[in-house]
C-alpha positions in Angstrom: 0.0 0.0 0.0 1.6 3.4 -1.2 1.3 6.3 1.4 -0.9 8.3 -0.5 -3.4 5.3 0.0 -2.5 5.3 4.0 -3.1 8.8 3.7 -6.5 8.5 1.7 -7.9 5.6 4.1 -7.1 7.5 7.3 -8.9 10.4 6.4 -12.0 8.2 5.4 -11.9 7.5 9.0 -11.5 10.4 10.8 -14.3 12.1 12.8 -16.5 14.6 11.4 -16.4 13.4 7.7 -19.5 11.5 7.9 -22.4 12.1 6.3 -24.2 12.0 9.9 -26.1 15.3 10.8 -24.5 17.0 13.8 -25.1 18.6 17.1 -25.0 22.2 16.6 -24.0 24.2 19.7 -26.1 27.2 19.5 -29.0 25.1 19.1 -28.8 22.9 22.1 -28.1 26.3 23.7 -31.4 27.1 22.8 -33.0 24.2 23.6 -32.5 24.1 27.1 -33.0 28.3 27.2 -36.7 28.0 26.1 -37.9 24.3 26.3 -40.1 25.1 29.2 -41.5 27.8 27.5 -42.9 25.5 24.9 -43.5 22.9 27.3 -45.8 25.7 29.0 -47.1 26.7 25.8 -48.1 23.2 24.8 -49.8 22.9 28.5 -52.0 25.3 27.4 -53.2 24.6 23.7 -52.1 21.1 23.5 -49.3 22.0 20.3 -46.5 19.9 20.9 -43.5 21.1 22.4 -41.1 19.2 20.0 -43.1 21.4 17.1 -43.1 24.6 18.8 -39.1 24.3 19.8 -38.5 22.7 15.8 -40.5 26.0 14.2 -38.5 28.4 16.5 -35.2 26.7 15.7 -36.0 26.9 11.6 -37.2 30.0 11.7 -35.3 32.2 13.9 -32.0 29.9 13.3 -31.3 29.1 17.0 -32.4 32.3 18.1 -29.4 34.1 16.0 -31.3 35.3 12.9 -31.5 39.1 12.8 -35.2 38.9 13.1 -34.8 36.5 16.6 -32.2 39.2 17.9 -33.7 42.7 17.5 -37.6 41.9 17.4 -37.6 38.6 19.2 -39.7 37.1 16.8 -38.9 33.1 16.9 -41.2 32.1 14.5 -41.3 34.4 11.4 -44.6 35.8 12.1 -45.3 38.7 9.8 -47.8 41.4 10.6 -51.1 40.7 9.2 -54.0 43.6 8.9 -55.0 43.2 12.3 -51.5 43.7 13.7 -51.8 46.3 16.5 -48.4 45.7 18.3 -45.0 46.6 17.3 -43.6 45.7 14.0 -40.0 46.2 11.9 -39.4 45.5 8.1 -37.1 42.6 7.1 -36.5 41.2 3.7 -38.3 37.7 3.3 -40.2 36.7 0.2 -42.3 39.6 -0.7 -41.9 41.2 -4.1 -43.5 44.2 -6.0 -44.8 44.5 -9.1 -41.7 43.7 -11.1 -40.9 41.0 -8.7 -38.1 42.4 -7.0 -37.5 41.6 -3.0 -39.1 44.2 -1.1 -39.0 44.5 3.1 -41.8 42.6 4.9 -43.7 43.6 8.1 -42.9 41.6 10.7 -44.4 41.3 14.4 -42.0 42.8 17.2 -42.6 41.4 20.8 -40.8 42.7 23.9 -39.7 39.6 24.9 -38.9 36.0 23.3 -42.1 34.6 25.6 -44.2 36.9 24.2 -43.0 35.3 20.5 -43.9 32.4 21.9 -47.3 33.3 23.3 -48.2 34.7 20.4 -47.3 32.4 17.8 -49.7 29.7 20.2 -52.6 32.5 19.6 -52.1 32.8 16.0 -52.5 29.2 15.1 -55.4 28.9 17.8 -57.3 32.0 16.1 -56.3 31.7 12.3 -59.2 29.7 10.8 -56.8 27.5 8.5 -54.9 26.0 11.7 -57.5 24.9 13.6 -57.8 21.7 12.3 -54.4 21.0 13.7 -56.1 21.2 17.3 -57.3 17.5 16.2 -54.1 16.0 16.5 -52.7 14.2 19.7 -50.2 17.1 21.1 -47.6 13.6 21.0 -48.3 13.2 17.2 -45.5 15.6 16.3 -45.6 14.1 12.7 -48.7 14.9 12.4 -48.4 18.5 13.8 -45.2 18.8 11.4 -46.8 18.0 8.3 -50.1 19.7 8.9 -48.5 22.8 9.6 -46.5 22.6 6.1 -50.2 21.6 4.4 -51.8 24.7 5.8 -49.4 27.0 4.7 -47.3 28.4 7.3 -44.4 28.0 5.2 -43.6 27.9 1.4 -41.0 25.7 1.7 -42.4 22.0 0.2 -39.7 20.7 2.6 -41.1 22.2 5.8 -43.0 19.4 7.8 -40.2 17.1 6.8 -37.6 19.5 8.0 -39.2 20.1 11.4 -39.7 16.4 12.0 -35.8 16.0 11.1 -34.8 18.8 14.1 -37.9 17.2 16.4 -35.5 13.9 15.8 -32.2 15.0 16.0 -32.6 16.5 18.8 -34.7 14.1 20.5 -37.1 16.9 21.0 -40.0 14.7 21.2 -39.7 13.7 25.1 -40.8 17.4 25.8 -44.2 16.6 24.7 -44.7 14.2 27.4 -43.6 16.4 30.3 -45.6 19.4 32.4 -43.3 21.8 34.2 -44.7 23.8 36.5 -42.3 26.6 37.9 -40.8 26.8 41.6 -40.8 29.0 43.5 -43.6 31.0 43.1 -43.9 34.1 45.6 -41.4 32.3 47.8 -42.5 28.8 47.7 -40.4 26.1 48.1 -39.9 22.8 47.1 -40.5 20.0 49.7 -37.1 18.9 50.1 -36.3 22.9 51.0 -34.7 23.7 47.6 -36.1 25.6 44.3 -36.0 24.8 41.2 -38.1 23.3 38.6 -40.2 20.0 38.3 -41.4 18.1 35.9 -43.9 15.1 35.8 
């Protein structure tokens, strides 16, 4: 065997040239950050968790798009006509007459919960989503492909790509959990110690 085919098997082997999705950092980062928000969102509308953290990590790219940063808005939500809260322009898919890119109205919240919050109102409230209130809140497939058959995104790719990130990420066991948050007004746990717990 001649060194340059040593030299070709060796880096066949070496880690990190797989095919194999990765880990990435930042996202895991964000995971733990906002999982109980979405576990608390999904306690009260019954949308998965693993679907609610997926969107937010597609859309606002782990919480590091420009969008995610300086408006707080996780989950692409653009304005609509009956809007009233604070908005900001950013390019996304809107064009004018001669088809050129022009800025998008986008929903600005004050604070990445209220993102959240309001992305569970808009599917409750948008006639188009509300048959995906018939699905299991543990049928994340489901949830993932309805979403992409009712239009939230263009991208033909969508409910596949959320149930790849639900996967990778093992994002699923959030949508068997209920966290209720400790302490509250000084409470304490029974052991003495605050924190959180889940069931």
């Amino acid at each position: 065997m001649t060194l340059l085919h040593i030299m070709l098997s060796l880096v066949l082997v070496l880690p990190g040239t797989s095919n194999e999705p990765t880990l990435k950092p930042h996202i895991l980062t964000y995971i733990e950050t906002y999982k109980y928000l979405a576990i608390d969102e999904m306690d009260r509308s019954g949308i998965p968790a693993s679907v609610t953290l997926a969107q937010a990590i597609l859309e606002s790219n782990g919480g590091i798009s420009k969008l995610a940063r300086e408006s707080n808005n996780h989950f692409g939500i653009k304005c609509k006509d009956y809007w009233t809260g604070d908005r900001v322009l950013h390019p996304d898919d809107d064009r004018d007459a001669q088809g050129r890119i022009i800025p998008s109205c986008f929903r600005k919240y004050p604070s990445v919960a209220a993102s959240y919050a309001d992305r569970t109102e808009f599917l409750r409230k948008t006639p188009g989503y509300q048959i995906l209130f018939d699905f299991d809140k543990t049928d994340y497939e489901a949830w993932s492909h309805g979403l992409q058959w009712c239009g939230y995104a263009t991208d033909a790719a969508y409910g596949e790509k959320l149930i790849r990130t639900i996967e990778l990420y093992g994002l699923d066991d959030l949508d068997y959990y209920t966290i209720k948050y400790y302490p509250k007004s000084g409470d304490q746990c029974e052991n003495g110690k605050s924190g959180n717990a889940g069931t």
